[in-house]
C-alpha positions, 0 to 999 in steps of 0.5 A, spaced: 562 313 590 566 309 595 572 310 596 577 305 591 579 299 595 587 299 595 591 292 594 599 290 596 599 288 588 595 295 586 601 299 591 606 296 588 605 295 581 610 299 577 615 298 582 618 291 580 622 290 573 622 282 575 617 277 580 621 270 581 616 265 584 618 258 587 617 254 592 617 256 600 618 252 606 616 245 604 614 240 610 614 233 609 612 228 615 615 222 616 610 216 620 611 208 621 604 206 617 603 199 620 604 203 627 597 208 627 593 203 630 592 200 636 591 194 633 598 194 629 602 196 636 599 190 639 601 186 633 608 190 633 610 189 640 607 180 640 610 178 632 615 183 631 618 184 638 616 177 640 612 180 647 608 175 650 604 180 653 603 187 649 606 193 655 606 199 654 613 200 658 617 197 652 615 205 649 619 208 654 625 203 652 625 204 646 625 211 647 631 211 651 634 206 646 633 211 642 636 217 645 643 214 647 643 213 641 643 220 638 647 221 645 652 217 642 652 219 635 654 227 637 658 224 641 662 220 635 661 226 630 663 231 634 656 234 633 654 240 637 648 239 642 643 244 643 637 245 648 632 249 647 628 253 652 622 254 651 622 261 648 628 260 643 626 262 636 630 256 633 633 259 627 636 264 630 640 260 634 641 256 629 643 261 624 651 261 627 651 253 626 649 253 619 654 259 617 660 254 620 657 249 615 656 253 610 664 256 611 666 248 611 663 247 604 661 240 605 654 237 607 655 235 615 650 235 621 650 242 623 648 242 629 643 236 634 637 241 637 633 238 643 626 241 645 620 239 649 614 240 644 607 237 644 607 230 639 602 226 638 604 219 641 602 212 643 598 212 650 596 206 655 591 205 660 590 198 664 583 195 663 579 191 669 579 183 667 577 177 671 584 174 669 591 175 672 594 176 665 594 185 665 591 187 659 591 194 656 587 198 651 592 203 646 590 210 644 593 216 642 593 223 646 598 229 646 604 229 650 609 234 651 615 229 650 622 230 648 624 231 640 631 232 636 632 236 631 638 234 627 640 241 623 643 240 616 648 243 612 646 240 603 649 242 598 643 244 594 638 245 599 642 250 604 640 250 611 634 243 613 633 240 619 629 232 620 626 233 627 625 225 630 620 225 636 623 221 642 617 217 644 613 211 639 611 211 635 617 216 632 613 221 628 618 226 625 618 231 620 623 234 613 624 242 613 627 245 607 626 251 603 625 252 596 628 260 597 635 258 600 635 251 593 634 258 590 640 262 592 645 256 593 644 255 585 645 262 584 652 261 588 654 256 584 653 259 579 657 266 580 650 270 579 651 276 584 645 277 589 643 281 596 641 275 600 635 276 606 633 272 611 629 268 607 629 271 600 633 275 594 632 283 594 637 284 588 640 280 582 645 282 576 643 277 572 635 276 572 634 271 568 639 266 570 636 267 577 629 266 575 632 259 572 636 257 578 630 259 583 625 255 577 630 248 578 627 246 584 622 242 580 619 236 580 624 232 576 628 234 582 626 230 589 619 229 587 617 237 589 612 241 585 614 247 582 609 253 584 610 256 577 612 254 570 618 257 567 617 262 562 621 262 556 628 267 556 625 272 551 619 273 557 625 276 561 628 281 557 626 287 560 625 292 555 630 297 556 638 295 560 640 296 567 645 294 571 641 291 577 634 288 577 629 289 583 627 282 584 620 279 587 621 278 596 621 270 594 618 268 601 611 272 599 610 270 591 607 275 587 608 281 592 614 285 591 619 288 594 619 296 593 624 300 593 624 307 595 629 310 589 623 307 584 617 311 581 610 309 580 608 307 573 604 304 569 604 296 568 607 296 560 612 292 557 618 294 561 614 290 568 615 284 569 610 281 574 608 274 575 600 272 577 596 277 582 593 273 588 
């Protein structure tokens, strides 16, 4: 006979009286559509811009147009500006920003970032012509080019960031997480809970915390939400307690167990959400 395989859920069922599931991390990408060609750069450089001859050095311009500008801004807003070397885990550097915008109470820049990363960007390269007129051909490519990150403070989303690559054709990227939407309802509304980096160990009221972590929906913002709600009466545990242990949030379906609790088996007192 061999030996019984063991799962994450098999070794914590029994240890989790509530299993909230919501959204993660959502990442949402930002582009130019009529800018992904090299055909539509030629007609963005000629009819927009007005270019007799489609360079690729009006890139750098803009470019530089574009970080005097945030310069600028930070500069106006007294926004704090930070570089990134090359081994800084942003959050962590972050993390003290976001908590003085958290203590301001009110939905503000935190903090402007600036990193060199790999982004796929709008390259040239000169072609060989009988004519005196230069002519190139475009193509994409990898470069390590500058990027911003403008680090936010919202009123219903908590910590989020807009990154905005320096280099044509600007590709940018939208960060939120759907655990910290989760915990900024749960504030608002008075429930009590111990906050993890990245989710919620323990709640006095379960199922307003299941119905605050459930409201990031896609009535709100356009995002899916990852599970259905249930209907209160499915969150009645059978017997009472002062504090519930509740689902790690950034791992789904997977509780946190707690060393004081028991193994027992599944019954209507656990309440747990899909196995994965």
């Amino acid at each position: 006979m061999g030996a019984r395989v063991v799962t994450v859920n098999g070794v914590l069922g029994g240890h989790v009286k509530l299993d909230i599931e919501c959204l993660d991390r959502v990442y949402l990408n930002a582009y130019v559509p009529i800018l992904q060609s090299s055909g539509q750069v030629v007609a963005f450089m000629t009819q927009h811009l007005g270019l007799p001859i489609p360079s690729p050095a009006i890139f750098d311009k803009i470019g530089q147009k574009f970080r005097r500008a945030v310069a600028s801004f930070a500069e106006a807003h007294d926004i704090p500006w930070v570089k990134f070397a090359k081994d800084d885990r942003k959050a962590d550097v972050m993390a003290p920003y976001f908590k003085r915008a958290a203590a301001a109470g009110r939905p503000q820049v935190a903090a402007i970032g600036v990193a060199q990363e790999f982004q796929r960007v709008w390259t040239a390269y000169r072609r060989e012509t009988s004519t005196a007129a230069p002519q190139f051909t475009f193509a994409k490519a990898d470069r390590r080019v500058t990027c911003y990150y403008f680090y936010l403070w919202d009123a219903d989303f908590g910590p989020a960031f807009i990154k905005v690559c320096a280099y044509f054709p600007h590709p940018a990227k939208i960060w939120v997480n759907g655990h910290e939407w989760a915990k900024q309802q749960a504030a608002r509304a008075g429930i009590a809970f111990t906050e993890l980096s990245n989710g919620s160990p323990l709640v006095r009221t379960p199922v307003r915390c299941r119905r605050s972590a459930t409201g990031c929906s896609g009535h709100h913002r356009g995002v899916r939400p990852a599970m259905a709600a249930p209907p209160p009466a499915a969150l009645r545990p059978s017997r009472p307690a002062g504090r519930v242990l509740v689902g790690d949030l950034h791992a789904p379906g997977r509780g946190v167990p707690h060393p004081g609790v028991r193994r027992a088996p599944p019954g209507p007192g656990i309440l747990r959400g899909p196995d994965r």
